[in-house]
C-alpha positions in Angstrom: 0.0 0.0 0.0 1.6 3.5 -1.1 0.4 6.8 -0.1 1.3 9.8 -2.4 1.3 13.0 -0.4 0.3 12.6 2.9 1.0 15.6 4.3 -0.3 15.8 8.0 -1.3 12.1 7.8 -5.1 12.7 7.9 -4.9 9.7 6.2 -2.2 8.2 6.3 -3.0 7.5 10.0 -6.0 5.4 9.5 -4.7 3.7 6.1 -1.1 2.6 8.8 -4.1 1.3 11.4 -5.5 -1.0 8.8 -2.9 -2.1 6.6 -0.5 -2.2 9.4 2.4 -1.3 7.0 2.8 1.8 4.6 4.9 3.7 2.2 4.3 7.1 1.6 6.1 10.0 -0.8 5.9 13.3 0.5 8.1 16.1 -1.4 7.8 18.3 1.4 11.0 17.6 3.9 8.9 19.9 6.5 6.5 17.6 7.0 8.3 14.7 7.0 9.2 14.7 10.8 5.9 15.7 11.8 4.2 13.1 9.9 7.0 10.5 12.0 5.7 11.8 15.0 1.8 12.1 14.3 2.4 7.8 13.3 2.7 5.7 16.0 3.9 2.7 14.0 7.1 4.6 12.9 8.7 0.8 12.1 5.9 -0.1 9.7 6.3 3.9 8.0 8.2 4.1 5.3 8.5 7.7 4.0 10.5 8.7 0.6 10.9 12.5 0.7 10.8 12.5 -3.2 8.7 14.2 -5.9 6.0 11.5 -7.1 6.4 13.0 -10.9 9.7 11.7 -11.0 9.5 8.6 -9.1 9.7 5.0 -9.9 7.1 3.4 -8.4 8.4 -0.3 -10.1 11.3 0.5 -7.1 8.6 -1.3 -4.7 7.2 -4.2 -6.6 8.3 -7.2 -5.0 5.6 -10.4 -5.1 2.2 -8.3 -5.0 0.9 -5.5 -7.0 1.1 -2.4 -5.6 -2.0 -0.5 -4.0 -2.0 3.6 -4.5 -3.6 6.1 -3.1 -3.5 9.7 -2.4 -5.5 13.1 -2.3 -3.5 14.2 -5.2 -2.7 17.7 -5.5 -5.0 19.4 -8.3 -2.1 21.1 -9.8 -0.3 18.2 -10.9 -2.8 15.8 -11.0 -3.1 14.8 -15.0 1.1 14.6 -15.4 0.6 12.1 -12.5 -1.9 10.3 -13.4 0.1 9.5 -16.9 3.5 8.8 -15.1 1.2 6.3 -13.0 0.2 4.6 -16.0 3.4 4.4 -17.8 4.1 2.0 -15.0 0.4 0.3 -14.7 2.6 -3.0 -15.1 3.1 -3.2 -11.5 0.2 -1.9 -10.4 -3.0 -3.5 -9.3 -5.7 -0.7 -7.9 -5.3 3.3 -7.7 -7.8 5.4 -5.7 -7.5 9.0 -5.5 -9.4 12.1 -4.7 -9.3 14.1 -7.3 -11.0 17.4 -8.8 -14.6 16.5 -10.0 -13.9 18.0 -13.1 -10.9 15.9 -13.8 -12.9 12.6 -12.4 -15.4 13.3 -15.0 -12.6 13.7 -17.6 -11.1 10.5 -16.6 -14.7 8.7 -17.1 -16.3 10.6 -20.2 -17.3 8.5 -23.2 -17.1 9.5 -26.8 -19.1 12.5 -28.3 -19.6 14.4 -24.6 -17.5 17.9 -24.1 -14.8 16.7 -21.5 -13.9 13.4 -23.8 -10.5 14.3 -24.8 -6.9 13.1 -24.3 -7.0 12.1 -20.7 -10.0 9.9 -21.4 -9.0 8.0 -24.0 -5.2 7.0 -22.5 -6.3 6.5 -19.2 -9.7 4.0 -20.2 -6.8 2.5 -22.4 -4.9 1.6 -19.1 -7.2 1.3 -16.7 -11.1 0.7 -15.9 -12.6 4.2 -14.9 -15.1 3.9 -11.4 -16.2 7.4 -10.5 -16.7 6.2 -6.8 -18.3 9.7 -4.8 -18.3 13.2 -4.9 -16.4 15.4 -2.0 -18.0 18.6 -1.3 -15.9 22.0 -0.1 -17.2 21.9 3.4 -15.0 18.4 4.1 -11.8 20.9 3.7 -10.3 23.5 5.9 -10.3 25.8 4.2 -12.7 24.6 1.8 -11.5 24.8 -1.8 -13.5 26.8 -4.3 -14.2 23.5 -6.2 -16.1 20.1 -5.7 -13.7 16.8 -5.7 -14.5 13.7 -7.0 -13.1 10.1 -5.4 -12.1 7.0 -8.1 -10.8 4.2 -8.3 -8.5 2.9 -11.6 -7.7 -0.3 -12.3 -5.6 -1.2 -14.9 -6.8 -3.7 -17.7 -4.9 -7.2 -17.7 -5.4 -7.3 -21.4 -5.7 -3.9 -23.3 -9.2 -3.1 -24.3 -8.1 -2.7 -28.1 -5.0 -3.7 -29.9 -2.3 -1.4 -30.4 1.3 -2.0 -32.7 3.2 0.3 -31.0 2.1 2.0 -27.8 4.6 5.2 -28.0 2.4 5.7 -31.0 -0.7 5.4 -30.3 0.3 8.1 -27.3 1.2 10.2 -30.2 -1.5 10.2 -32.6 -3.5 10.7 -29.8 -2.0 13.6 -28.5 -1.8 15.1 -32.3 -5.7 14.5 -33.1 -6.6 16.4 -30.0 -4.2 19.0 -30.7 -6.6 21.5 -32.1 -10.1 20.2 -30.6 -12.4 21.8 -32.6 -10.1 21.0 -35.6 -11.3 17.4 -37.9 -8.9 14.8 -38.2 -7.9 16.1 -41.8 -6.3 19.2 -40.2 -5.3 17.8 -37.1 -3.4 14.7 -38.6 -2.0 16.5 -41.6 1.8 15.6 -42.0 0.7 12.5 -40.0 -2.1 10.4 -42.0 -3.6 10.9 -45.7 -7.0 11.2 -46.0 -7.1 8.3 -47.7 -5.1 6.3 -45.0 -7.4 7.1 -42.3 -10.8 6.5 -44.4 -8.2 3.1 -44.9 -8.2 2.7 -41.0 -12.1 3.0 -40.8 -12.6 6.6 -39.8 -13.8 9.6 -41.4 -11.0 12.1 -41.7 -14.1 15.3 -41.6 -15.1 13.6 -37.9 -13.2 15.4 -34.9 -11.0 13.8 -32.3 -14.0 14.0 -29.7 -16.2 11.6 -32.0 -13.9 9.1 -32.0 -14.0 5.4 -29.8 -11.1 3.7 -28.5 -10.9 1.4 -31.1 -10.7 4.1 -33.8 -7.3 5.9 -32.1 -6.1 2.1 -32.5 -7.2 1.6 -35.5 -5.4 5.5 -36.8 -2.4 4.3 -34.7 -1.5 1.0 -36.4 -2.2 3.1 -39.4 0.5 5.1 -38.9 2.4 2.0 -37.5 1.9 0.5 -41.1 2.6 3.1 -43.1 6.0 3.6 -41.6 6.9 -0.2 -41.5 
């Protein structure tokens, strides 16, 4: 079980009660003492004062999956989130309080407004479960936003089939580059017209339109093409 920012322990104290052994990474060196002091179990604590963007979480895989949570800070919640699954290998469940807005984001199907990039990679990775909304009042000081908790579990077989991972990342990224833009425009330099009517989809449709299958699909296209 792995904590990502702790902070005070508000949970971390509870999640040490029941799991009776925890490893938490906290950037913050100030709180680091506290947080020794405010845990009983300081034997079963173990605390790396390191920045979760840059960590490697495959460090603590041993002979179970690895179990993450956090109330992840909003500011750097969607770089996390993808440095988590670039590493979804060793992972077995993820449950984090999050933004609303971005829990929505993580969840949204095709053809609704906050479908976009973040939806489609992360539903590649993982299973999305919106689990409960968080109003301001459970803060001090309440946030000017609600916050949305979810869990993610990554797939044990992709959903769809993909060549070449790095890029389908990429031609991802590049149709939602211009979001109102259609796939012509945002995939020029990338795919032919006739290369993506080749792959099944309609190069006048827009990156928001667009399932799962058909960024794999457009991906393996590309994969093809420059085989």
């Amino acid at each position: 079980m792995i904590e990502i920012g702790p902070g005070q322990g508000a949970i971390t104290v509870p999640l040490l009660a029941a799991a009776g052994k925890l490893q938490v990474i906290e950037l913050d060196r100030d709180l680091i003492k506290p947080l020794q002091h405010t845990c009983d179990h300081n034997d079963a604590l173990q605390i790396f004062n390191q920045d979760a963007l840059a960590f490697d979480f495959r460090q603590l895989f041993q002979s179970k999956l690895l179990r993450i949570v956090g109330n992840l800070p909003y500011n750097i919640s969607t770089p996390l989130l993808f440095h988590l699954i670039s590493q979804a290998s060793v992972i077995k469940d993820m449950h984090f309080m999050l933004q609303k807005e971005v829990v929505t984001r993580l969840a949204a199907p095709p053809e609704t407004r906050n479908y976009g990039r973040l939806s489609v990679m992360i539903q590649y990775y993982c299973e999305v479960i919106p689990l409960f909304s968080i109003g301001p009042g459970a803060f001090n000081p309440p946030p000017k936003v609600d916050s949305g908790f979810v869990r993610l579990i990554p797939h044990s077989k992709p959903p769809v089939h993909v060549v070449n991972i790095k890029t389908f990342e990429q031609l991802v990224k590049q149709s939602f580059a211009q979001r109102r833009k259609t796939l012509h425009n945002n995939l020029r330099g990338v795919l032919e017209d006739a290369q993506i009517i080749s792959a099944g989809v309609n190069p006048s449709a827009r990156a928001e339109t667009l399932s799962l299958s058909d960024f794999a699909a457009l991906a393996n296209q590309v994969q093809e093409e420059n085989s």
